[in-house]
C-alpha positions as CSV (number, residue, x, y, z in Angstrom):
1,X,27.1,3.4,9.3
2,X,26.1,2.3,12.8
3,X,22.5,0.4,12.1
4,X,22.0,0.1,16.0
5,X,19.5,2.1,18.1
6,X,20.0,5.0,20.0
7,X,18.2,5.3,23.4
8,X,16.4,8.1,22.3
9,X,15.2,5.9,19.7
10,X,14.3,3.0,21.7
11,X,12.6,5.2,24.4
12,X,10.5,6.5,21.3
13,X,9.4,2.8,20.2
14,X,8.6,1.9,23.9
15,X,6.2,5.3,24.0
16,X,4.1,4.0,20.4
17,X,4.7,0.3,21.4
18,X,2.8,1.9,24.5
19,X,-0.1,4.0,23.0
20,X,-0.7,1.4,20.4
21,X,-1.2,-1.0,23.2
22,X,-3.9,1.0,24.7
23,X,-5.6,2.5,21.6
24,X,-5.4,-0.3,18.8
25,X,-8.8,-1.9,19.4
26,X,-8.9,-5.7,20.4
27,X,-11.3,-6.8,17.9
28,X,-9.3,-5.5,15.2
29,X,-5.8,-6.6,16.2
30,X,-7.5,-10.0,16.3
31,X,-8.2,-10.0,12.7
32,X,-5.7,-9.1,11.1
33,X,-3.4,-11.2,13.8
34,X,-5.8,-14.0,11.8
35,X,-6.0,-12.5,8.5
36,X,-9.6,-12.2,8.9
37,X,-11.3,-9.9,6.5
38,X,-11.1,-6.3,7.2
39,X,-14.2,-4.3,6.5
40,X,-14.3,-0.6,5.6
41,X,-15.7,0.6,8.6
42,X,-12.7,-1.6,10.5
43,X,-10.5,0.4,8.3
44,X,-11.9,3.6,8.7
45,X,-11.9,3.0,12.5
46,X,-8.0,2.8,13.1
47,X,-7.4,5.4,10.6
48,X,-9.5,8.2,13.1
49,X,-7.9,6.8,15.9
50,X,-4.4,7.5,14.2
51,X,-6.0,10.7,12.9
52,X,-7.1,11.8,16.3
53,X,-3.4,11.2,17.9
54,X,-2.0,12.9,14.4
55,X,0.0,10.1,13.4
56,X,-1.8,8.7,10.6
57,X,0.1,11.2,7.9
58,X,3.2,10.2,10.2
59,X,5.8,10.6,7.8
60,X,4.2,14.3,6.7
61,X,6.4,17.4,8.2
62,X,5.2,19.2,11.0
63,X,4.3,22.6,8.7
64,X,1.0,19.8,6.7
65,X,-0.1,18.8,10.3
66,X,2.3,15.9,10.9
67,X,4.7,14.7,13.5
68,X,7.8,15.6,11.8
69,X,9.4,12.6,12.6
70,X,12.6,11.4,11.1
71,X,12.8,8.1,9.0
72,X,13.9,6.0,12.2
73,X,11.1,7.4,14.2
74,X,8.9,6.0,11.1
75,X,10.6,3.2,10.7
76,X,9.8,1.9,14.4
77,X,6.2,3.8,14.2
78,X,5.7,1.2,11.0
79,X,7.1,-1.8,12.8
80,X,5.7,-1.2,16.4
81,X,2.1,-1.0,14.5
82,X,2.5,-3.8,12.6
83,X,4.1,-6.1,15.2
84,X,1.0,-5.2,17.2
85,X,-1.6,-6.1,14.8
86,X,-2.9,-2.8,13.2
87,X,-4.2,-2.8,10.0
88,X,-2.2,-1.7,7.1
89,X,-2.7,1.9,6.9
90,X,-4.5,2.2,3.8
91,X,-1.9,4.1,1.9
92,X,-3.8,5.9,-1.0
93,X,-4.2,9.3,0.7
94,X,-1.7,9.7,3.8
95,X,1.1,8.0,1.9
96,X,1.0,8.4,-1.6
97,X,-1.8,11.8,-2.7
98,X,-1.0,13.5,0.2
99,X,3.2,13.6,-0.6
100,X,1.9,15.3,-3.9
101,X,-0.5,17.8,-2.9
102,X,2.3,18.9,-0.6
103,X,5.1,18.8,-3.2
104,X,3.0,20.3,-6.0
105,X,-0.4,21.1,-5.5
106,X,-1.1,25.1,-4.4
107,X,-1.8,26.6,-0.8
108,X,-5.8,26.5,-1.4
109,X,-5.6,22.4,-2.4
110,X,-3.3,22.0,0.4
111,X,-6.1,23.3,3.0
112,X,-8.8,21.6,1.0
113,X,-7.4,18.5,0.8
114,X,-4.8,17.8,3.6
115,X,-7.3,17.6,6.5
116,X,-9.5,14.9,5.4
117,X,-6.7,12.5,4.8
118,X,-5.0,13.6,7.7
119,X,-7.7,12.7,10.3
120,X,-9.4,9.6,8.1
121,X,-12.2,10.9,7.0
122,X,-11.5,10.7,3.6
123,X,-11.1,7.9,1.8
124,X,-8.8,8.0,-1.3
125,X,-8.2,5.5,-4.2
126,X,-6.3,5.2,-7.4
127,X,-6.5,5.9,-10.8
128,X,-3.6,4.7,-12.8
129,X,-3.7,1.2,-14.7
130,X,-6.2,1.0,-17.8
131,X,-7.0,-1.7,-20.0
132,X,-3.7,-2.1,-22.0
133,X,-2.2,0.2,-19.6
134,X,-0.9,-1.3,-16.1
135,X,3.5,-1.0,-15.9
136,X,3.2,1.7,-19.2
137,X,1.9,4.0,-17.6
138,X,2.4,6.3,-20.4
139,X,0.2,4.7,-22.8
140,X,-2.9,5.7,-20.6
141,X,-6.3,6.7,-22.6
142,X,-8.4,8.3,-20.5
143,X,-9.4,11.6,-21.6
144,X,-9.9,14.8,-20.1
145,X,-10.7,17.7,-21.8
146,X,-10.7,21.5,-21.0
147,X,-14.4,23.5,-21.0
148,X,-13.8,26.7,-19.1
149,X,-14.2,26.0,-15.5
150,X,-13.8,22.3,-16.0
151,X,-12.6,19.5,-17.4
152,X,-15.0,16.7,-19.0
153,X,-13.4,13.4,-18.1
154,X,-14.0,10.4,-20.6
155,X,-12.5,6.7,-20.0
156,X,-11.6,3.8,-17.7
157,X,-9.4,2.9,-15.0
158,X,-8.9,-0.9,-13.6
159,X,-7.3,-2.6,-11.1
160,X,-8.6,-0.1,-8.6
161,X,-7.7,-1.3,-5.0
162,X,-10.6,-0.5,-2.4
163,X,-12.5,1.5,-5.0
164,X,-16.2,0.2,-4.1
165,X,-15.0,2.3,-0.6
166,X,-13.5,5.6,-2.2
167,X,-14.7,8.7,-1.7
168,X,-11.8,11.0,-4.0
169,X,-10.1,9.3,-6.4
170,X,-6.9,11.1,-7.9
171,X,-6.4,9.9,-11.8
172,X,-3.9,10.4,-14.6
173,X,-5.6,11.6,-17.8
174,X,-4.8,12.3,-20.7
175,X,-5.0,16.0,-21.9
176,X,-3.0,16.1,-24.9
177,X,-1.8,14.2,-27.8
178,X,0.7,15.7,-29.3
179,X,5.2,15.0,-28.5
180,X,6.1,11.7,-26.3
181,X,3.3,10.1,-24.2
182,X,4.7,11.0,-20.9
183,X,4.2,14.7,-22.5
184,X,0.7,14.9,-22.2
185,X,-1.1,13.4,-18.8
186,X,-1.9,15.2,-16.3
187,X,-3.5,15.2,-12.4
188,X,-6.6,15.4,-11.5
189,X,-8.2,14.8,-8.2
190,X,-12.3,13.5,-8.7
191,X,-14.9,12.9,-6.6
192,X,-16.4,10.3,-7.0
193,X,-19.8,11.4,-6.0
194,X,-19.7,13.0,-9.5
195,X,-22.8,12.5,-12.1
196,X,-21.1,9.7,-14.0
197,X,-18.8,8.1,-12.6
198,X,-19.4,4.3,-12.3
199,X,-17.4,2.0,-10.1
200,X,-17.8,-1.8,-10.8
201,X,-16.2,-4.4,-8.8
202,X,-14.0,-7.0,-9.6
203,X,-14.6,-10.8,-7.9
204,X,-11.1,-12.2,-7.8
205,X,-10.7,-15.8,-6.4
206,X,-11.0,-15.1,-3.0
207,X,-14.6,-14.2,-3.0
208,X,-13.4,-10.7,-2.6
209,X,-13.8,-7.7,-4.6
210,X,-10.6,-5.7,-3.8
211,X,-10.4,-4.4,-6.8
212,X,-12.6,-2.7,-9.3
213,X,-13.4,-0.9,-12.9
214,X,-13.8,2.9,-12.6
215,X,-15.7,4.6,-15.8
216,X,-16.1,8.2,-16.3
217,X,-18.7,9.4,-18.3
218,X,-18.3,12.7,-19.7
219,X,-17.4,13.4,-15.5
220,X,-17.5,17.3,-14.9
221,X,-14.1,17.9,-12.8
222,X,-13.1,21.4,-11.8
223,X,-10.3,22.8,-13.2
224,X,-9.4,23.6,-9.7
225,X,-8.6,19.8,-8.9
226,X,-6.1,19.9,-11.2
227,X,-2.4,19.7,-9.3
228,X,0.2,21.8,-10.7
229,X,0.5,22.3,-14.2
230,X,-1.5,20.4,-17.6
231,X,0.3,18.4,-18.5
232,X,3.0,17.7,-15.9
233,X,1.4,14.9,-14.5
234,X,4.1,12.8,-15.5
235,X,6.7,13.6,-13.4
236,X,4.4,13.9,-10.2
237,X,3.2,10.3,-11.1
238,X,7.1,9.1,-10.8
239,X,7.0,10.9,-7.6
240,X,4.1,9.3,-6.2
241,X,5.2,6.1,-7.0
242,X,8.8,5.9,-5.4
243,X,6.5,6.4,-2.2
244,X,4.1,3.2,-3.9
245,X,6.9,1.0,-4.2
246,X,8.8,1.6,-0.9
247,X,5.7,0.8,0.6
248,X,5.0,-2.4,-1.1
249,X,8.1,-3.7,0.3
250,X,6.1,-3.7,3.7
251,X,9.3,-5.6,6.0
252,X,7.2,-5.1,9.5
253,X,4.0,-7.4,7.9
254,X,6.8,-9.6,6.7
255,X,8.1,-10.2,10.1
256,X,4.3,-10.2,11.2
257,X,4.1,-13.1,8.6
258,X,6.8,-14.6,9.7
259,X,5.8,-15.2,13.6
260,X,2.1,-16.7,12.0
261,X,4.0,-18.8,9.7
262,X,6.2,-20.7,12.4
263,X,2.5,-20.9,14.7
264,X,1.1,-22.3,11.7
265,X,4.2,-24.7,11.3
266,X,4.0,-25.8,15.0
267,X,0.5,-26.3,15.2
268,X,0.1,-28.5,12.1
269,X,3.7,-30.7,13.3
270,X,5.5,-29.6,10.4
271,X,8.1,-27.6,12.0
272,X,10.5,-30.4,13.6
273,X,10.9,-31.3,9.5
274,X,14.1,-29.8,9.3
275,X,13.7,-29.6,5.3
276,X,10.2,-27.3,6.1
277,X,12.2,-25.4,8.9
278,X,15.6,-25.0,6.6
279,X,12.6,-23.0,4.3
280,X,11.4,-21.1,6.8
281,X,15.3,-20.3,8.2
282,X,15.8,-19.2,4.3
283,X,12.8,-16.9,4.3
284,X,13.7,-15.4,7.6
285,X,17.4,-15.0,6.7
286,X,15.6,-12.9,3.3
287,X,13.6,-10.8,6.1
288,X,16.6,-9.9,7.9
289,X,18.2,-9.0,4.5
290,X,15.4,-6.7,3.5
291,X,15.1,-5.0,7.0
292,X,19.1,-4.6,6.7
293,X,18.3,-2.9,3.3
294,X,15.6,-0.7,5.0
295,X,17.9,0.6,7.6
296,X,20.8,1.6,5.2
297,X,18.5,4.2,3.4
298,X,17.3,5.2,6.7
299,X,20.8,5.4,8.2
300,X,22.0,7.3,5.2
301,X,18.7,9.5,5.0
302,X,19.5,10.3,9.0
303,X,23.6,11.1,8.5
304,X,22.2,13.5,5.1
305,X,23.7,11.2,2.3
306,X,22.1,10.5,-0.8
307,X,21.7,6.9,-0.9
308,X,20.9,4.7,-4.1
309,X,17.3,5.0,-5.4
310,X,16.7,1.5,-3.8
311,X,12.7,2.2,-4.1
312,X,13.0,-0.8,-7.2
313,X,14.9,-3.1,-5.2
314,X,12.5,-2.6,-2.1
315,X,9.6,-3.8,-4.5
316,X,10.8,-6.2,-5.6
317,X,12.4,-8.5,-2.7
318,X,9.8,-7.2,-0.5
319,X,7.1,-8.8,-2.9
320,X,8.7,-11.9,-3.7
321,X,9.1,-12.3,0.3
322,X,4.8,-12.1,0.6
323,X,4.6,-14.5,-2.0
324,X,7.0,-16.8,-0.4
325,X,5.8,-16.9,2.9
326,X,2.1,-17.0,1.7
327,X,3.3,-20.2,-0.1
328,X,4.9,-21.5,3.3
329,X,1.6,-20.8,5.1
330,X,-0.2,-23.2,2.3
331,X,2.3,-25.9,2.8
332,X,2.2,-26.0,6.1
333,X,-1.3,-26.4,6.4
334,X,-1.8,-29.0,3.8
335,X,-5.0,-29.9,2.8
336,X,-6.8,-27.1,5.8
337,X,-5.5,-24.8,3.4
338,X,-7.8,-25.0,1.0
339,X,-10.7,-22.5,0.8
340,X,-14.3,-23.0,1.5
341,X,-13.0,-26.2,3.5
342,X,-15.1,-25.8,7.1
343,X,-12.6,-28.1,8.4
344,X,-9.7,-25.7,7.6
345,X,-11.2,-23.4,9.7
346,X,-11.8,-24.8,12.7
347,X,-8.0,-26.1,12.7
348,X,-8.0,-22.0,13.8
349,X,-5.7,-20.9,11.0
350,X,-8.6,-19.8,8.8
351,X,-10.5,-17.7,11.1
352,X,-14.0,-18.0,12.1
353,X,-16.1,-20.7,10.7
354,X,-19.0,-17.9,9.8
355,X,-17.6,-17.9,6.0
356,X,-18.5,-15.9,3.9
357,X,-18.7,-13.4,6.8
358,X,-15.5,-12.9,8.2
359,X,-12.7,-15.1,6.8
360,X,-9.7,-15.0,4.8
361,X,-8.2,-18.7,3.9
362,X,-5.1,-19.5,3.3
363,X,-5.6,-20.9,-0.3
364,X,-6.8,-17.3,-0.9
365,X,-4.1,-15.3,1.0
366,X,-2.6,-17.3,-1.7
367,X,-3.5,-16.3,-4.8
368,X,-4.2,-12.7,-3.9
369,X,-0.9,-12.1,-3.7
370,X,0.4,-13.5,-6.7
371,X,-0.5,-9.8,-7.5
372,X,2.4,-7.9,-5.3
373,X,5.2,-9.0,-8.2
374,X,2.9,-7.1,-10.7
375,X,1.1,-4.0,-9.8
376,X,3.3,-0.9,-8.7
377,X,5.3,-1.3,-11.5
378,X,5.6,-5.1,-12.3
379,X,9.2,-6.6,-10.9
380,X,10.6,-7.4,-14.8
381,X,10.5,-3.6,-15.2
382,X,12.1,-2.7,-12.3
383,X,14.7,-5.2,-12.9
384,X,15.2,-3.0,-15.7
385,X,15.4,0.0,-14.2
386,X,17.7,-1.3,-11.1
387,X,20.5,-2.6,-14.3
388,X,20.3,1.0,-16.2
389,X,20.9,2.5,-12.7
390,X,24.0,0.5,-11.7
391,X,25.1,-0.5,-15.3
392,X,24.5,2.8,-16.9
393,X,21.8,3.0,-20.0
């Protein structure tokens, strides 16, 4: 296992290192380099920029529309992006629907659907967790019934990231009753433009609603947004989410983090404490770990050996790391890091000082990712399913 770069492959990250320094819009890069907030528009901006060059479905094969690169060439397309301060690529469509409609759904959803995500256009949110239904996924309510031509769609989703901004929203339901839960959910794909559908945000302690309640109120969905077969839903879900929790483990923002953390540090005279810095030596020793951990799939995934499912483990150091360095970032700042405080801002480490317009704090930053060790399967249950893998059930 050789984890160094070819030449080939560094030529190919000094070629996106290059067009991302050229394309990436200043005002942009400066927010999130500031973890400013992001608005939809911001978001929607970058993604038809990537759209335009073809490289926002960048790990899609070359026969959907994509580049057709290999997991290195994604790998340093991920990091090169994040490094330079591009948004997070909101991953709802190009990274986690999109894998499905290719895998499962049928030629005519493939040109229906595959286009819009593919140049930005579209913009795609999920609709898993309910009310008593978040890491058992199984045990989801929400009810859609066959009438002919369509299904009538009763029920609830929650925790639904960025849904005040979706346009399609693709949804478990459930469309039968009867044998073991998993049995009887299916896929669906709504628009949610649809006569009854209601999306009501959620204010979490940031000031923010990032996430909101989605209702569906006897919602008319065509039986033709239904991928592959009733019922089946199940094991496309478990598909979808090995892409979900890969993701979440997000190394490049980590080492992103990292760099802002030891400005922070620096700038606040914290960082010649050598108990502060042995923390931050720690955390960045974990990065390096996690990275490490990222390139053996990818090296293994390049040489055509099946590697261990590590998707679990991915999720869960890679969210314990955000939490960690968020933490770092608090206790560096001290007492600027409280939110609201104008003071904190103008130390430059909370952004502008036009809050509520354009600022994320880092008492916020905080708390809003106390989230990344729950959703995407929460990291007790992946513990769980890491030990029956190696142990054996």
């Amino acid at each position: 296992m050789d984890l160094n770069f070819t030449a080939e492959e560094l030529a190919f990250r000094h070629e996106i290192r290059d067009w991302v320094a050229q394309n990436l819009p200043a005002d942009i890069s400066r927010k999130v380099h500031g973890a400013l907030r992001l608005t939809r528009e911001d978001h929607q901006r970058w993604a038809r920029i990537l759209g335009a060059r073809g490289w926002l479905g960048w790990g899609w094969p070359q026969q959907f529309g994509g580049p057709g690169w290999n997991a290195i060439q994604k790998h340093l397309f991920e990091e090169e992006l994040a490094m330079a301060g591009a948004p997070r690529v909101v991953p709802f469509g190009p990274v986690m629907v999109a894998p499905v409609i290719m895998a499962f759904g049928n030629a005519e959803q493939q040109r229906r659907f595959l286009p819009g995500i593919a140049s930005g256009e579209v913009w795609w949110s999920q609709g898993y967790s309910e009310p008593g239904s978040g890491s058992d996924l199984a045990s989801v309510k929400c009810r859609a019934e066959r009438r002919g031509s369509h299904y009538l769609v009763n029920g609830q989703k929650t925790w639904t990231t960025l849904g005040q901004h979706g346009d399609w929203i693709f949804c478990l339901v459930r469309t039968s009753t009867e044998g073991k839960p998993q049995t009887g959910i299916s896929f669906l794909l709504i628009d949610m433009k649809s006569p009854g559908v209601q999306v009501r945000p959620i204010v979490l302690m940031d000031g923010e609603p990032e996430v909101n309640e989605v209702f569906f109120d006897n919602v008319e969905v065509p039986a033709d947004n239904l991928i592959g077969e009733e019922n089946k839903g199940w094991t496309y879900a478990k598909h979808l989410l090995s892409h979900e929790r890969t993701n979440i483990a997000d190394v490049n923002r980590a080492k992103r983090e990292l760099e802002r953390l030891k400005r922070i540090a620096k700038a606040e005279g914290v960082y010649e404490d050598l108990r502060f810095r042995d923390q931050i030596a720690l955390l960045e020793v974990d990065i390096v770990a996690l990275e490490m951990m990222v390139l053996r799939v990818l090296s293994a995934e390049k040489s055509g050996k099946q590697s261990l499912d590590v998707a679990g483990l991915l999720k869960i150091r890679g969210s314990e790391i955000q939490q960690r360095y968020s933490e770092l970032m608090m206790l560096a700042a001290g007492p600027l890091a409280r939110a609201h405080v104008f003071e904190a801002m103008d130390a430059g480490w909370q952004g502008d000082l036009a809050f509520p317009a354009g600022i994320l704090p880092l008492a916020s930053t905080y708390f809003n990712l106390r989230k990344t060790t729950i959703y995407g399967g929460s990291n007790e249950v992946q513990r769980n399913i890491v030990a029956q893998t190696v142990l054996g059930s």
